[in-house]
N, C-alpha and C positions, 0 to 999 in steps of 0.2 A: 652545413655549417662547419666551416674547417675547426681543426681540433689542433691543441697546441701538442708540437712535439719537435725534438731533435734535428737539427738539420740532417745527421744521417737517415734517420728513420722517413725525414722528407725527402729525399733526394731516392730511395730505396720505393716508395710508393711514384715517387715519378717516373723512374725508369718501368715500373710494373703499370704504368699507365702508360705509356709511351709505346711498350710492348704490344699492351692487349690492344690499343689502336690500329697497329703492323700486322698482327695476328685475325683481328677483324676484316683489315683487308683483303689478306691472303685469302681467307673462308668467303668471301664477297666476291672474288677474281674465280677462285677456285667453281661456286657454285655459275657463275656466268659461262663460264668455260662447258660445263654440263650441261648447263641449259641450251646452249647454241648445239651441242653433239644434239641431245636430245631432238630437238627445232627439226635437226636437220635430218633426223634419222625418220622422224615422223613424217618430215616431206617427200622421202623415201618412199614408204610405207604407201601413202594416199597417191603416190604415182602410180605405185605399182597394183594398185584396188583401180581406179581408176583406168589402169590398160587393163587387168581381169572382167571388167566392166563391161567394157567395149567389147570385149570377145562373147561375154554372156550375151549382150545383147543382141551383138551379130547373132549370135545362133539361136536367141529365140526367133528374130526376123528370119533366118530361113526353114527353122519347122514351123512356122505360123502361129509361134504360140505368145502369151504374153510375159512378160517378164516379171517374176515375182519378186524381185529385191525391191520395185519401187516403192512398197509398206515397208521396208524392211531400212532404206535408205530416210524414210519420213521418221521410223522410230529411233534412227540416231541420231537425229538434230532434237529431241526431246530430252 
């Protein structure tokens, strides 16, 4: 319910509204910005687990043993 007052006092709440609009965006730009580094660093990450992977695996396949991260890969999707 708007409230009666001043046109200065109006024009003072507009600009302060006008602002915190600008300043929402930046924090909105700002956190997308982190969010894509972040994205991108954890695409990193699951590459680089992923070739570790393959190497673990290759070398249970040549001492003939079985690979124990396959529980260990089920208890991360939980």
């Amino acid at each position: 319910m708007p409230v009666d007052m001043d046109e200065r006092r109006r024009n003072m709440f507009l600009v302060t509204l006008e602002q915190a609009k600008v300043d929402i965006q930046e924090k909105d730009d700002e956190i997308e910005k982190e969010l894509a580094a972040v994205k991108e660093r954890i695409t990193e990450l699951n590459a680089h687990k992923e070739a570790v992977r393959q190497i673990h695996d290759a070398a249970c396949v040549r001492l003939g043993v079985e690979s124990d991260l396959a529980s260990e890969d089920e208890e991360d999707l939980e």
